[in-house]
N, C-alpha and C positions, 0 to 999 in steps of 0.2 A: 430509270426507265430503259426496256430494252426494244429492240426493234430487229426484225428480222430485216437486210438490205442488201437486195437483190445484185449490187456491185460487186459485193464481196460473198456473196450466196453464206453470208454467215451472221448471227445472231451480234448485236453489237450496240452497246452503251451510247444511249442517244444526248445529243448537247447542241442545239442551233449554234450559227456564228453569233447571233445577238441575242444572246439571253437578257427575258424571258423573250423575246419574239421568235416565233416562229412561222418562218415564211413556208407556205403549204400550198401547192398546187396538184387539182385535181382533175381528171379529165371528164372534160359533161358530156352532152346526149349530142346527137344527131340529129335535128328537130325534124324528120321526114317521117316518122310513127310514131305512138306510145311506146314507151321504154317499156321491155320485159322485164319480168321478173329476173332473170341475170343481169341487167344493167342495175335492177334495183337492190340488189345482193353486194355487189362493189359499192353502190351511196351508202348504205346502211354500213359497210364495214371503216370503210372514210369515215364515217359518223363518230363513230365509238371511238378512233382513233384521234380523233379532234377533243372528244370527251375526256377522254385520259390526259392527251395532255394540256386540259384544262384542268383539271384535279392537280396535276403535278405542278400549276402555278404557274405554267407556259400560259402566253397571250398568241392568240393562234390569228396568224392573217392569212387567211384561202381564197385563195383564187380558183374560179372554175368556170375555165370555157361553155358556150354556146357554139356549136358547128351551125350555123342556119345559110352557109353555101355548099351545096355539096353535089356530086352528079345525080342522089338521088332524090335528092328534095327540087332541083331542077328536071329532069324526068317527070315526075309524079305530077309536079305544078303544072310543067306543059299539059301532060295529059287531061289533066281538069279543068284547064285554060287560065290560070291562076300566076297572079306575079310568086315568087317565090316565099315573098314576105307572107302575102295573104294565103300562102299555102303554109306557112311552117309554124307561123304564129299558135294557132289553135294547138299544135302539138308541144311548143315553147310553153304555153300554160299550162297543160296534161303535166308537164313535166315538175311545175313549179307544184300542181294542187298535190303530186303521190310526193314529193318532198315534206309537205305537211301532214298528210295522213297518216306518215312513217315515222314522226316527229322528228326528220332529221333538220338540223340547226342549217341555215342557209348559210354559204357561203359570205364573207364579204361585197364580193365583186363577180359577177356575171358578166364577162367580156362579150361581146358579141363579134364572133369573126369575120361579117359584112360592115361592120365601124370602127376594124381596123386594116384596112387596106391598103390605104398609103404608105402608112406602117410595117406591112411587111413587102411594101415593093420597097422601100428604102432598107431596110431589110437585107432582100435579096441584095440589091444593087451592091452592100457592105458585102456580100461572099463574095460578089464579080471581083470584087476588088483585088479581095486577097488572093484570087486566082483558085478560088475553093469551088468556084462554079461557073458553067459554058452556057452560053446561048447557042441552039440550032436552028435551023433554016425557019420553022416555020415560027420563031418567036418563042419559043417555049426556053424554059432556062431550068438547066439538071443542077445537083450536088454532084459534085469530082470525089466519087466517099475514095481515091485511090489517095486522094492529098490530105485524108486524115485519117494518120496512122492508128490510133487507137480505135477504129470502127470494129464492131464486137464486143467490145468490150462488157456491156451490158448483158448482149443475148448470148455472147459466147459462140459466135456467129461461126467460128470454125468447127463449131462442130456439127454445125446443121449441114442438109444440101439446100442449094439455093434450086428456086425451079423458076428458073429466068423467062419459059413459054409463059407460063400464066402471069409474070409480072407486065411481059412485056403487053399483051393483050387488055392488061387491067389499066394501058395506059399512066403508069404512075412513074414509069421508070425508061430510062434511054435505050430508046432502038441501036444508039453507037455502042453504048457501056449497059446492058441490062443492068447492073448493078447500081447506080446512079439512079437516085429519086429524085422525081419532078417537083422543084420549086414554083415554079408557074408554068401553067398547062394553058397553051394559045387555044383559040377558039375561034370560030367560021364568023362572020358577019353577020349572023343570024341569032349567036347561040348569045345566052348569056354570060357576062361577061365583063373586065373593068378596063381602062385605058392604061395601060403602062408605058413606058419607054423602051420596052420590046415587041408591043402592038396589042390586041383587046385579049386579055385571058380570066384567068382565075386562079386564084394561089393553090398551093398544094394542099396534101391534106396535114402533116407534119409541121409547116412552115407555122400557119395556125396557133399553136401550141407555143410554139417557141418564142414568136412574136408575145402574146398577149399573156403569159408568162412573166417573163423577163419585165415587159411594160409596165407592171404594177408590183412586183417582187423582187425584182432588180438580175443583174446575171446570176448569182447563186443560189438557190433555192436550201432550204432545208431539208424537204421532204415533198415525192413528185410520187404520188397516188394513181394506182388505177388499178385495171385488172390484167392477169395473168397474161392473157391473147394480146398485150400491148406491147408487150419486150420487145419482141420484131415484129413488124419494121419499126413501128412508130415510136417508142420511146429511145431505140440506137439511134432514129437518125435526127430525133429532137437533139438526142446529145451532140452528135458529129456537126450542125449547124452554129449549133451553141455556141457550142465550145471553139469551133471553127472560130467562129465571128468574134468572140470574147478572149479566147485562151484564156478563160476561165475555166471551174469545174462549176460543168450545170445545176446540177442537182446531187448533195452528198449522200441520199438515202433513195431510193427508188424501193417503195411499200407495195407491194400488189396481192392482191385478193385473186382465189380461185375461183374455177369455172363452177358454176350453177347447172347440174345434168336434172333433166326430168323424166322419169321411168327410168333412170340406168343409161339415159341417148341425152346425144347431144339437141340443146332447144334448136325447132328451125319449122319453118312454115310448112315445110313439103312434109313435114311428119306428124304435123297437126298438133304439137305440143309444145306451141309456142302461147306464152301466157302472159296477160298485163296485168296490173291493179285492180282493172275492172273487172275479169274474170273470176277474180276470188272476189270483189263484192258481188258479182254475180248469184255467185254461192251460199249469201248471208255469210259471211266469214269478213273478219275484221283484218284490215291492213297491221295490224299490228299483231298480228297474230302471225304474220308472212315475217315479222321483224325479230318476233320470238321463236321463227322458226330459224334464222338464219344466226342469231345469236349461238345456237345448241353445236355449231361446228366451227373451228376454229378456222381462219377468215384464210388459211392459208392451204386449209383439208377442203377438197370438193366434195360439194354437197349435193345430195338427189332429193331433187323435189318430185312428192307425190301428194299426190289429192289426201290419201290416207294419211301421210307425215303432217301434212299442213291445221287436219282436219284434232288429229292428236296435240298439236300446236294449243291450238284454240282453246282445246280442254283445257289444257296446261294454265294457260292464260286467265282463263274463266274459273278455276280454284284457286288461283291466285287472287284476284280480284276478290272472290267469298272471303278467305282471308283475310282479308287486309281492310277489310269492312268493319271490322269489330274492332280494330284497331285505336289506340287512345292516339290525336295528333301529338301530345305533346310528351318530350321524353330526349332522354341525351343516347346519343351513339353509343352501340356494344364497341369499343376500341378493338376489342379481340379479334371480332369477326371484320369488323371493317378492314382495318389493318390484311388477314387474309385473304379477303377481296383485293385492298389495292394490289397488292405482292403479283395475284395472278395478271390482272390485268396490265400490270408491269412488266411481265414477263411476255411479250411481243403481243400481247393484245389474248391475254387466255380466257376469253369470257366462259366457255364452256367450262373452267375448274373455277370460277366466278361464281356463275351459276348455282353451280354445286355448294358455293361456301353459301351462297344466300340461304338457300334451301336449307343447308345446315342451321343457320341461324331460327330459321323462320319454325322449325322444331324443336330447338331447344328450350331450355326450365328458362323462359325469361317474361319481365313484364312485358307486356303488349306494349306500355310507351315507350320502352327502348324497340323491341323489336318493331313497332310504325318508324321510327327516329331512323334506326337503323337500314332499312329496307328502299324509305325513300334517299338516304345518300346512297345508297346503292344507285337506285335507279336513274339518279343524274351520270350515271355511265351506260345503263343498260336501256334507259330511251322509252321505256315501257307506259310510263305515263300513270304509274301505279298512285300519282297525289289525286288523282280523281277519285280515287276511291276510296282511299284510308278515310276512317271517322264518318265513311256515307252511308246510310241506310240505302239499300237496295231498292230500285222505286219499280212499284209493279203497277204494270196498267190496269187498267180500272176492269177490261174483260178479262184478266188472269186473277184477279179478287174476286170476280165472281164467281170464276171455275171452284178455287179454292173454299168458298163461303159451302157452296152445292156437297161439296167433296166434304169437307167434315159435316157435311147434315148429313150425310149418307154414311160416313163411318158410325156415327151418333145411332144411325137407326139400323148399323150392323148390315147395310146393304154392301161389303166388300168391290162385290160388282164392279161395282156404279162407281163405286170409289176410284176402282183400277181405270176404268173407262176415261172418268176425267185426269185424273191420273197423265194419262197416255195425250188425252188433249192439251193439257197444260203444258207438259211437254213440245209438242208441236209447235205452242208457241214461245218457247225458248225459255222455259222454267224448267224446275225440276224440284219434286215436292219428298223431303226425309221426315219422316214418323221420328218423333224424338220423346222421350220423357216430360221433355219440357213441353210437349207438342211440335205443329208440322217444321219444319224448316226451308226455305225458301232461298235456293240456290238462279244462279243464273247461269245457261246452258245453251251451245250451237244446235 
């Protein structure tokens, strides 16, 4: 199995320190909104990746944070007068139900970054130690990144500009050393906030990670998941802590997935193209039709989401399911095709020539119980959920049998018409009716 790893920006033969375990840490949501559709583009692509090397016989232990303190789930609670808990919670669930409707496999362990506290102030206190980190006036305690040589290393930091106005404004980083990210950030007597032994603050947002991490995966990680916009700051300075505090190496694979564009722009609220789960059920469109959209580009190519793309998804989705209806359950694996499947998805996660071998499969000269046999190993990599349907007759509600009953009295009595008429209604309600030899045919349709 291969992996593309962001350390060494080169493609390269994957092997945990403790075969078969593999320790796997993924970064979670922010529980202050619903997660868009680009945060749900990185879970899905995490997904597959656990899938694979679940097939390769690895036993996969993931970890994935919960942020539920942060300035802006504090904000937001203030404003609706709400503790933070009982502001973030309802988004903590949002978060858990689009995990399920996506069929992605939950993680292990859901750390929660408000239950581990103490935990990362002893934490800090181990950087005080080494001399890796300073306390300033008002309580607040920075990383010294001057005392760890290898910083960049991940984002390749020399070759970016730093733009030290906006860090220093965004509060995360020292007014002495702009460069220097806030391990704990003091706070007024008012604000929300924990007791530490450099007066009432709240941990970073980096520190986070690293704590509850390491807590349940140990100092080394095998594989530290997320997306693209994470390299800097937050995945450099999870390492330079880490590693600080351990002289260990954090993490030996850093995997990230690209950005999620919609129309050709970047998502964001001010451009009204910002989208959740609920949006596209809004739409009558299936969350898993948003999973089968994201599958069709490789997890590392950015992808443009458009209503039309998603919409073409769907179809995609829904002639597969017709498909795979007629299907015998019982039957042994085509090796052939399997075998080319696994190869791509071996090759850093290539579901889109994956894809392709399915679909090859799924047309060629084979019995239907190999091709069902076949199809559904596939799909324990591809998530799709296609056991629901193999070997199922298609169930039509009772007012689309009646549409249908009407429609062939009306072909019967040579009223075309009428026929197209209902035709178009049936449609409307999410059928779709083909004139066959054998008589009509009864598809399902967005």
């Amino acid at each position: 199995m291969k992996l593309y790893n962001f350390l060494s920006r080169k493609i390269e033969d994957f092997q945990p320190l403790n075969p078969p375990l593999v320790a796997m840490y993924t970064c979670g949501p922010t529980v202050y909104d619903y997660p868009h559709i680009g945060n749900l583009r990185t879970f899905i692509f995490e997904d597959i990746l656990q899938r694979v090397l679940q097939t390769n016989g690895f036993t996969v232990n993931r970890v994935m944070n919960i942020t539920d303190i942060d300035d802006k789930i504090i904000k937001n609670a203030a404003e609706k007068g709400l503790s933070i808990t009982k502001f973030s919670k309802p988004f903590e669930l949002a978060f858990y139900e689009d995990l399920d409707k996506l069929n992605l496999q939950r993680p292990n362990i859901f750390p929660r970054a408000t239950e581990h506290i103490e935990k990362m102030i002893k934490y800090i206190e181990s950087l005080l130690k080494k001399d890796l980190a300073y306390v300033v006036e008002d309580g607040s305690v920075y990383f010294d990144i001057s005392k760890f040589t290898n910083y960049g290393k991940l984002s390749q930091l020399d070759k970016r500009e730093l733009k030290i106005g906006a860090r220093v404004a965004a509060d995360e980083y020292s007014k002495e050393n702009a460069q220097d990210f806030a391990l704990w950030k003091a706070v007024g007597p008012d604000e929300v906030g924990f007791s530490s032994p450099w007066g009432k603050g709240r941990p970073g947002w980096h520190i986070e990670c690293s704590v509850m991490s390491q807590e349940y995966l140990g100092d080394t990680l095998d594989i530290h998941g997320g997306a693209v916009d994470l390299l800097f700051p937050h995945h450099e300075n999870e390492i330079a802590q880490s590693e600080g505090k351990t002289g260990q190496q954090f993490a030996r694979f850093f995997v990230e997935g690209e950005h999620l564009q919609v129309d050709g722009q970047k998502m964001s609220k001010s451009l009204k193209n910002f989208y959740t789960l609920r949006d596209i059920e809004s739409r009558n469109l299936e969350p898993l039709a948003f999973r089968y959209l994201c599958l069709t580009a490789h997890y590392r190519d950015r992808l443009n989401f458009t209503w039309e793309s998603l919409q073409a998804a769907q179809n995609a989705l829904n002639n597969l399911h017709n498909l795979v209806r007629s299907f015998e359950q019982s039957g042994e694996v085509e090796q052939r095709y399997w075998g080319k499947f696994l190869e791509a998805v071996n090759n850093d996660l290539n579901v889109p020539q994956a894809l392709a071998v399915m679909y090859e499969m799924l047309s060629a000269n084979l019995p239907t119980a190999k091709k069902a046999a076949t199809v559904l190993q596939m799909d324990k990599i591809l998530g799709l959920n296609l056991v629901d349907y193999v070997s199922r007759p298609l169930q039509i509600p009772q007012e689309v049998q009646k549409l249908l009953e009407q429609r062939e009295q009306a072909r019967k009595q040579k009223d075309f018409t009428k026929a197209d008429d209902l035709r178009k209604e049936i449609k409307k309600l999410g059928f779709e009716v083909e004139d066959t030899t054998n008589g009509p045919v009864v598809r399902h349709v967005n």
